[in-house]
C-alpha atoms as one frame of an Amber mdcrd trajectory, in Angstrom:
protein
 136.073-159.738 -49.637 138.701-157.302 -50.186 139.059-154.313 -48.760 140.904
-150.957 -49.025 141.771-148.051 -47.062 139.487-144.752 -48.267 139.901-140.814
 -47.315 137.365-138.251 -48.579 138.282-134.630 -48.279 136.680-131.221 -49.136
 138.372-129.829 -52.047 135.548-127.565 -53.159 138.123-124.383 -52.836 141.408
-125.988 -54.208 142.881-126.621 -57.392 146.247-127.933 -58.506 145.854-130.963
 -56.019 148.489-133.237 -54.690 148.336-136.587 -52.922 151.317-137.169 -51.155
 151.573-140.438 -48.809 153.999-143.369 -48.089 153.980-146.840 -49.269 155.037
-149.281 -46.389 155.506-153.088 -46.727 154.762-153.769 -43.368 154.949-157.806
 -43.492 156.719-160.313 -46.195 156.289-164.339 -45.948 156.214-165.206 -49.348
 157.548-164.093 -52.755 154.450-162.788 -54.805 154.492-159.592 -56.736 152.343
-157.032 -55.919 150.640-154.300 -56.855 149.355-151.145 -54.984 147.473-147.847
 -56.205 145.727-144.496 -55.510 142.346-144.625 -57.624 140.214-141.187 -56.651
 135.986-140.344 -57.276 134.097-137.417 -57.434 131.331-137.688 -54.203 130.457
-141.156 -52.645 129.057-143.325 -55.409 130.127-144.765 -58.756 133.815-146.124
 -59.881 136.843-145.238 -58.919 139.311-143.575 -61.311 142.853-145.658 -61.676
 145.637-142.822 -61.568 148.506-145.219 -63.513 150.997-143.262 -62.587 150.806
-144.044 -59.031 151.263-147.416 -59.126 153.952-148.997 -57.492 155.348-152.725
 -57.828 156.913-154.521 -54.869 158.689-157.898 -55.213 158.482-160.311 -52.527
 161.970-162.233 -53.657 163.469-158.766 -52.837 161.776-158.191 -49.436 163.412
-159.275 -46.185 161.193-162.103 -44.165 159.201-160.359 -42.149 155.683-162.051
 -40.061 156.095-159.940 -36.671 155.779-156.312 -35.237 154.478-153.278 -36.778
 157.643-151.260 -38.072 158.143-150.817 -41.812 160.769-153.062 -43.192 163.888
-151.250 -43.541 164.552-149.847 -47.090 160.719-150.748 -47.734 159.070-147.476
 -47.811 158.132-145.541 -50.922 156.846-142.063 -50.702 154.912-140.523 -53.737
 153.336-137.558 -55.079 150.697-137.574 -57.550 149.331-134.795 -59.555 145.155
-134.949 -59.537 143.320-134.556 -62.827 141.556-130.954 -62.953 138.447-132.763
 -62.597 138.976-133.381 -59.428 139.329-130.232 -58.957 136.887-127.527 -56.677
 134.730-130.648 -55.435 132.663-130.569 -52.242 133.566-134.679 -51.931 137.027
-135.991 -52.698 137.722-139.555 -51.969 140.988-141.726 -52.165 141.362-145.293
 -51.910 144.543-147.512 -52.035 143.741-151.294 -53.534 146.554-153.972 -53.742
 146.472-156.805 -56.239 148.380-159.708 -56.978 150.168-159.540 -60.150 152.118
-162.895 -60.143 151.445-165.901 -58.272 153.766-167.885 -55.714 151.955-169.412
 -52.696 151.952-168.600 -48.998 150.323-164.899 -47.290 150.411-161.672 -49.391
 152.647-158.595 -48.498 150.745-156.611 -46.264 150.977-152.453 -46.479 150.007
-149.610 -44.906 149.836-146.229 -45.736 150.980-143.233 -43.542 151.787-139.687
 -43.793 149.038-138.970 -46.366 148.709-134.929 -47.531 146.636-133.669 -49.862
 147.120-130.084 -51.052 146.506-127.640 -53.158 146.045-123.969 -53.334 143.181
-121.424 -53.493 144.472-118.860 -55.808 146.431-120.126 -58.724 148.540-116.264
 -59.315 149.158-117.199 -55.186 152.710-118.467 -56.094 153.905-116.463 -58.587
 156.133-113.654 -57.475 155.824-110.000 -58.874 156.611-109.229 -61.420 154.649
-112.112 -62.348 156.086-113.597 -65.622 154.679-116.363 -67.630 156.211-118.240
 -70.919 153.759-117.183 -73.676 155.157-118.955 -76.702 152.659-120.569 -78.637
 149.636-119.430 -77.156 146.936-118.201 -77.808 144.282-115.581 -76.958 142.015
-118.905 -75.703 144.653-120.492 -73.707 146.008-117.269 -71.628 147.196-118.759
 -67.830 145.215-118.808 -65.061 146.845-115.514 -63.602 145.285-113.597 -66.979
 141.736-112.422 -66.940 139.951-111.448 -70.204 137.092-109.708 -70.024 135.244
-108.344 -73.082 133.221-105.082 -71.546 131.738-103.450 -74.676 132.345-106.288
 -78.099 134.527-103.424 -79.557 137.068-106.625 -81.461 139.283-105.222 -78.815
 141.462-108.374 -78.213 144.397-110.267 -76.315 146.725-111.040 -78.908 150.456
-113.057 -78.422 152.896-110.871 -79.958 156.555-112.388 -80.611 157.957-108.782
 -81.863 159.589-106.340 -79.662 157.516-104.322 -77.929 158.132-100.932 -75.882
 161.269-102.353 -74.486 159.877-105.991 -73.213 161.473-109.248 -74.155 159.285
-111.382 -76.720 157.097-113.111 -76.847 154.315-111.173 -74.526 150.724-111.132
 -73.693 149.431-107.575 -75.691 145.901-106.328 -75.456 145.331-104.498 -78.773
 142.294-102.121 -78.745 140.149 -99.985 -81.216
């Protein structure tokens, strides 16, 4: 029976979330490759979701010997950060597990890990971070894809619409968000 290390959080008012945590080989006796990674799911049943970019490779042959204590080996500590999906995003039940595989053989005990110093963030308000005057890049898009800092609201179905404009307009730098009306 394997098992793996699991954290559920409340992310119902967050967006933009980031898992931040260390990677520590905590004991080496043999040479085997392995494998560790953050996989995520939305509430408490059903699969896990492999995020690819967090996985990380260690290589026993490269590990110091190590069968005592409980310090990290030196120089064997890996820290990432990992960008959710926006699916994740605004649940009520997060959860995070870690699972370790062997990817080559060898013989003998695998490396044993632990994982410390785990954060997960994100913010409330995505215009939070953006300084005034707020500025945003608007080449190539469109009306549909405006940024989370620009509302469109259509009040009375006049056509009155957001429109991209890439021409000089009353002084500001191209290319700009313009709301043309009838």
């Amino acid at each position: 029976t394997r098992t793996a290390p699991v954290l559920a959080v409340n992310a119902i008012d967050y967006q933009q979330i980031k898992v931040k945590y260390d990677i520590n080989v905590q004991r080496k006796t043999s040479n085997r490759v392995m494998g560790i990674q953050l996989q995520y799911r939305i509430g408490t049943e059903g699969a896990f979701t492999p995020i690819v970019s967090s996985t990380e490779v260690f290589d026993g042959a490269n590990l110091a010997q190590n069968n005592t204590g409980t310090n990290p080996l030196a120089g064997a500590t890996v820290t990432k950060t990992i960008d959710l999906p926006s699916d994740a995003y605004h649940q009520n039940i997060l959860q995070f597990r870690w699972v370790v595989a062997r990817l080559q053989g060898g013989s003998g005990d695998s490396i044993g890990f632990s994982i410390d110093n785990v954060e997960v963030t994100g913010i409330t308000n995505p215009c939070a971070n953006n300084p005034l005057p707020y500025r945003e890049d608007f080449t190539g898009l469109t009306a549909t894809q405006l940024p989370d800092c620009s509302v469109v609201e259509d009040v009375d179905s006049s056509g009155n619409k957001w429109a991209v404009n890439t021409g000089t307009t009353a002084g500001f730098t191209p290319p700009i968000l313009r709301y043309a009306f009838h």
